[in-house]
Every structure is written in structure tokens, then in C-alpha cells.
N, C-alpha and C positions, 0 to 999 in steps of 0.2 A: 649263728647268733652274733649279734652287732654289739654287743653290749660286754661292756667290761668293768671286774673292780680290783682297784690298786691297795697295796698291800705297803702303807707306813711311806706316801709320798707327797709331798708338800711344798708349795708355790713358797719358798721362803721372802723372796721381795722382788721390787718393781722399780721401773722406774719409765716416768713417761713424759715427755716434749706436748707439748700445744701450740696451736698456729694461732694468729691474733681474736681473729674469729670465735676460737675456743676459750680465750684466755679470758672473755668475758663470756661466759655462756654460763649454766647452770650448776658449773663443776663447784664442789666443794675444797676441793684445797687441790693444788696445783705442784709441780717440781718443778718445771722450768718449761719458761714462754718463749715464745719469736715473736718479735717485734713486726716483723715483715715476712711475707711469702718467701721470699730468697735465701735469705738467711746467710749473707753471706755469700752466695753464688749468683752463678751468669745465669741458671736458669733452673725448674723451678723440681726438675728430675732430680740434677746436684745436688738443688735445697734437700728433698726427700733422703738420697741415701746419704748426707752427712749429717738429717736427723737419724737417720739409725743409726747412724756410727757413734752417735756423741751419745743415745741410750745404753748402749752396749757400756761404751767406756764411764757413764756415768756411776750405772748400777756395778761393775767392778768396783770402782775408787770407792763406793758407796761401804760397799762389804768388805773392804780392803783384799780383795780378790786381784789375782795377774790373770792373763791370758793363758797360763799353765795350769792356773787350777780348773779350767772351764773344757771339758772333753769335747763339747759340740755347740754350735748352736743350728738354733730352727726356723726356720721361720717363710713370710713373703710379704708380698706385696699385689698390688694392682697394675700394675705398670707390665708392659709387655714383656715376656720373658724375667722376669722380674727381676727388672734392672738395681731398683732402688736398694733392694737386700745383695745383691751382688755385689753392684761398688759400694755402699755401706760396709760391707765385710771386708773389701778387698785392702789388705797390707792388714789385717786379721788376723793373725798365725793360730787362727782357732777353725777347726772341721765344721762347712757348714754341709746343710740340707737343706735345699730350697724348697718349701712349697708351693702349693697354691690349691683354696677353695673360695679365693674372690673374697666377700666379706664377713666367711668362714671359718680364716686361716687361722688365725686366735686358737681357738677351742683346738682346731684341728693339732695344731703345734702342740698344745699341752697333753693333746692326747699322746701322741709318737712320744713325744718325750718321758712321759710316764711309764709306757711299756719298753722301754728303752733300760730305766730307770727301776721298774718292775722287777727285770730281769738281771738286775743287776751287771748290765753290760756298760753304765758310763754311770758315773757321780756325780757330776754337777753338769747343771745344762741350761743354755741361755735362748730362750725362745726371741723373737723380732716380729713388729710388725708394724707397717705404717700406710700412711694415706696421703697422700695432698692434694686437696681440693681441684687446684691450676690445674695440673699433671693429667688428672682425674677427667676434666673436662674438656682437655683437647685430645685425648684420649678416645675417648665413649660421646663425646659430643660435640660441642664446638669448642674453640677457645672463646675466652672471657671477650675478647675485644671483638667479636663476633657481633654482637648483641641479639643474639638470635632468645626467643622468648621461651619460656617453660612451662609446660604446664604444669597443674597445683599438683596433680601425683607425684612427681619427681622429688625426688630427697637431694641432698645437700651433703656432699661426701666431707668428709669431716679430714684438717689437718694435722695431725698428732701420729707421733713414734709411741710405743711401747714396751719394755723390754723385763721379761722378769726369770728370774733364779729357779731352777726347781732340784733338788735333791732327796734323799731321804734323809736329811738332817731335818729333828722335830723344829716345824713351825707352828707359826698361829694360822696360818689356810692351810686343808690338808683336799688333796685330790683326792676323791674317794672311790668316784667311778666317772664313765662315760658311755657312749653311744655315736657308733657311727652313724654317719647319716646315709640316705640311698639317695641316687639323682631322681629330680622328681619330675617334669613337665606335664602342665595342664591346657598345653596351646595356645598360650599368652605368648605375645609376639611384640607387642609396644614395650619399647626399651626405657621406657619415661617412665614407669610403671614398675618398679623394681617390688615392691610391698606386697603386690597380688601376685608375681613372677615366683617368692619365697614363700605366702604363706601357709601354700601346702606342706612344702617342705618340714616347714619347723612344725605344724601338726604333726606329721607322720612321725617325726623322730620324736617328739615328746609320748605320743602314746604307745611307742617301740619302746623307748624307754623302761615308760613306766608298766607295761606288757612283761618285757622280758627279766626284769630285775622286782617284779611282783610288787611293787610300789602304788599308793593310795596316792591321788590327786594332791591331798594336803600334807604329802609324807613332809615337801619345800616349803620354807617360808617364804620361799620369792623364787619366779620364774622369769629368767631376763632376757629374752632375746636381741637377737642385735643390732639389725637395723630395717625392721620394718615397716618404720612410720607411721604415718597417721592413716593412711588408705588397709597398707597391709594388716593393721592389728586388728583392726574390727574385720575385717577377713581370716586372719588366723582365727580369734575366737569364734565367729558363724559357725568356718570351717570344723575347727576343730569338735563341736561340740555336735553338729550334724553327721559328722563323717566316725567322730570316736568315740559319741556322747563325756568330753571332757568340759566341765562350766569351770572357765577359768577366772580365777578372784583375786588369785595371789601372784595376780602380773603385770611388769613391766616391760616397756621395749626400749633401749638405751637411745636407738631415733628417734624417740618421743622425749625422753631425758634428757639429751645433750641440750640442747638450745633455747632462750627465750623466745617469746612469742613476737617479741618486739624484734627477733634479727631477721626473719620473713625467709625462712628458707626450708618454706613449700611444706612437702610433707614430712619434712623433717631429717635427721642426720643419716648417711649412710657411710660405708668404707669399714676398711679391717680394722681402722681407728677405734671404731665407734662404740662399740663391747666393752674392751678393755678398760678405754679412757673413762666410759660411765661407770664400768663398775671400779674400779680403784682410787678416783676420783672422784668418787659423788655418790655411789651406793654404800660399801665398807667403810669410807670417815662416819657413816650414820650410826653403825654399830647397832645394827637393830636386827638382821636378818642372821642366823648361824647356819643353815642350810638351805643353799641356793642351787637351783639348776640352770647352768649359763648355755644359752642356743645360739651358737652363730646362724648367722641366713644369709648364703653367699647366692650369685645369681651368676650361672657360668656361660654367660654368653661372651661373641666377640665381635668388632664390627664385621665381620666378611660373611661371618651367619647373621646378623642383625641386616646385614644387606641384603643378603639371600631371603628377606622373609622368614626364615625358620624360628619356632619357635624358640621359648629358651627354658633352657632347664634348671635347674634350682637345686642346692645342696645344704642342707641343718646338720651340725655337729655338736651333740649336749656334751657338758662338763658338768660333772657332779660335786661341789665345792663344800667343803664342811669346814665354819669360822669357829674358832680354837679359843 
């Protein structure tokens, strides 16, 4: 059984950076902006892992926390080996764990950390996770000064750190359960295409989900996934309601949330960014939804399989969030 529930554990606070991009986009309230891509650095990897280091130490100072009250932190990145959470951490004197499920990692972190937490094996724990755009595109595709073109499927990786507390000291978001996700592939091979690549995915784990923890479609008042844009969403729901008979009503996808219409960026947001920054910035200031099911939809390809032709395969990690 993939499925888990937590026992009195809770996201206590956040804190999250945005890139300029972001800082005019659809978010509802903000903690702190860049001005620029660099941010202060020679290039655009730096910029990334000293946004996670400045979320780290922001959400401390925030909570009047040290580096001693913090047992672990969690977290990754997109970036090869996942440099960005590395050097972000690194002169850290806090135990990390690196992950990685690509645009995943989110949910993924709060899960580990929860049964970490569960178990009463650490008290306070500081999950990480970031994206930047630049990074992102010379990365998986070409660099910016490339000017190589895109088609409309392709999403728009989003530049934003995130960083949040989780303990069992009582908050106002409490973790309640989760669901691992299974890797998924359905022979999709175009790497432009990231939304059709996950949206088996994120079906299968919502009706796993809701399967194994005996859960009714409407038990949520909102279903968020994370970035699967404007191609993938109307794919997950087909999918999902052919494949699980699930009609989905009470959903959002934070790809389709992040961004106006007016920034042109395709089929909309992707990155580990993307989850987080819409739900803490633009879903919870709403104060409208008290039980949410958050689905990351990470896409685990790399260029040397992307080269090889092979398909790719696709990973959903839900979070079960109950607002306090």
C-alpha cells in the first residue's frame, strides 16, 4: 500500500523568493522578489542555490529559529545532481537529504519528512525546493540566447525558491495523509510536451489515493496539481475519467495558475517551483478551500535518454493538506 496517514503533523510556515517573471504574475501576496535573474551572481546556477539559501535562512530569522533547532533538511532541485540544493546548503551546519522527482519534489519532501516526523525520529525539519527558468533551459533545452523556437505544448519553468517548517507543534495546515506515486510511461517521447508526459501519472495516483484510503471524489475541496498546463489538464481529466471513471470539478493545476495571459508562456508554468509558489501564494491567501489534495507531476527524463529516443516516464506524489 502506497498510501499513508500522519498522526498530529503540520506544515507550521513558509517562506518563498520569486523571479521577476513571477513577481508580476497571478500570485496573491509575495515574500520577496528578484529583481534580476542573477541575483547577485556570475551566473544563473549561483543565482538558484543562493535563492535557497536566503529561503532557508529567511524562514529561520522568520520563526526566530538557529540552525540548531533544525534536525534536517529536505529537499532538490532540477539541476543535474542537484547542484542548486547542494551549494544552497553548503556552510549549513544542518543534515541535509537530497532528493529528487523533477517537478515532484515538493509533495515528495513533505512526505519523507512527515514520516520522519511520524516516527518521532527528528522535531523540526526544513523541506527546499527551487527552479530557475535560465538554468532550466540550458539545461533540457537550449539557452535563452539560442533563439531556437517552441512549440505551444511546452511550459515555461517557473523561477522561485520555497522553503517551509514542518513539526508536530499545532499549526493552522496539518498533513494529514499522502500517496506515493508509481513511475508511469505511456510512450510519449517529445520532450516539449511535458503535460501529456505526466498526465497519466497524476490520474493514477489520485485514483490510488482515493482507492486506498476509501475517499469519495468530493471528500477535497480542491485538487491542485502541479504543473501540467494547459495541454496536460484536459488530458489528465479525459484520462482520468475514462481510465477511473473520476469527473473532475474541483480542480486546479498551478501551471495554469501561475501566469497571466498576457506573459505568453505557452502552455503554461512548469518546475518544482510551481506547486508550492501557487499554493502559498495565491491558493491559501484565498482562504476558501480547508481540505486540499496537492499532486506534484514530475517528468523523469534526461537529455542522454531524450537523445536515445526513449520514452519518458512520469512520477505524481499527492499530499493530503487539511487548513486549520
Amino acid at each position: 500500500m502506497a498510501s499513508l496517514k500522519f498522526n498530529n503533523i503540520y506544515l507550521n510556515d513558509y517562506f518563498t523568493i520569486t523571479g521577476p517573471l513571477e513577481s508580476n504574475s497571478r500570485l496573491k501576496s509575495k515574500d520577496l522578489t528578484m529583481d534580476d535573474y542573477y541575483y547577485g551572481e556570475k551566473t544563473f546556477e549561483k543565482a538558484e542555490a543562493k535563492m535557497q539559501r536566503t529561503v532557508i535562512e529567511r524562514l529561520l530569522f522568520k520563526n526566530h529559529l538557529t540552525n540548531n533547532d533544525i534536525d534536517i533538511l529536505i529537499g532538490g532541485d532540477l539541476l543535474d545532481q542537484i547542484t542548486a540544493t547542494n551549494y544552497g546548503a553548503m556552510n549549513i551546519p544542518i543534515s541535509l537529504l537530497g532528493i529528487y522527482s523533477a517537478c515532484a519534489t515538493f509533495p515528495e519532501s513533505l512526505i519523507i519528512g512527515s514520516i520522519f516526523l511520524n516516527n518521532k525520529d527528528l522535531k523540526k525539519i526544513i523541506t527546499i525546493t527551487s527552479s530557475h527558468n535560465l538554468g532550466a533551459e540550458r539545461q533540457f533545452r537550449y539557452p535563452i540566447e539560442y533563439g531556437a523556437p517552441r512549440p505551444h505544448s511546452a511550459t515555461f519553468t517557473a523561477t522561485a525558491a520555497i522553503s517551509t517548517l514542518l513539526s508536530q507543534d499545532k499549526g493552522k495546515i496539518k498533513i494529514e495523509s499522502a500517496t506515493i506515486g508509481k513511475v508511469t510511461e505511456m510512450g510519449i517521447k517529445d520532450a516539449n510536451n511535458m503535460g501529456a508526459v505526466m498526465a497519466p501519472a497524476a490520474a493514477r495516483t489520485l485514483y490510488e489515493h482515493l482507492e486506498e484510503l476509501k475517499r469519495p471524489l468530493d471528500y477535497y475541496d480542491l485538487i491542485l496539481t502541479g504543473d501540467l498546463g494547459v495541454v496536460g489538464v484536459n488530458i489528465f481529466k479525459e484520462y482520468a475519467e475514462l481510465k477511473y471513471n473520476l469527473k473532475l470539478k474541483n480542480h486546479l493545476d498551478a501551471g495554469c495558475e501561475l501566469y497571466l495571459k498576457s506573459q505568453e508562456v505557452y502552455a503554461g508554468g512548469s518546475g518544482p517551483s510551481c506547486l508550492p509558489l501557487v499554493l502559498f501564494n495565491k491558493i491559501l491567501p484565498q482562504n476558501k478551500y480547508k481540505k486540499i489534495l496537492i499532486i506534484g507531476t514530475g517528468a523523469l527524463h534526461s537529455k542522454t535518454f531524450v537523445n536515445q529516443k526513449s520514452p519518458i516516464p512520469a512520477i505524481a506524489h499527492a499530499v493530503s493538506l487539511e487548513v486549520l
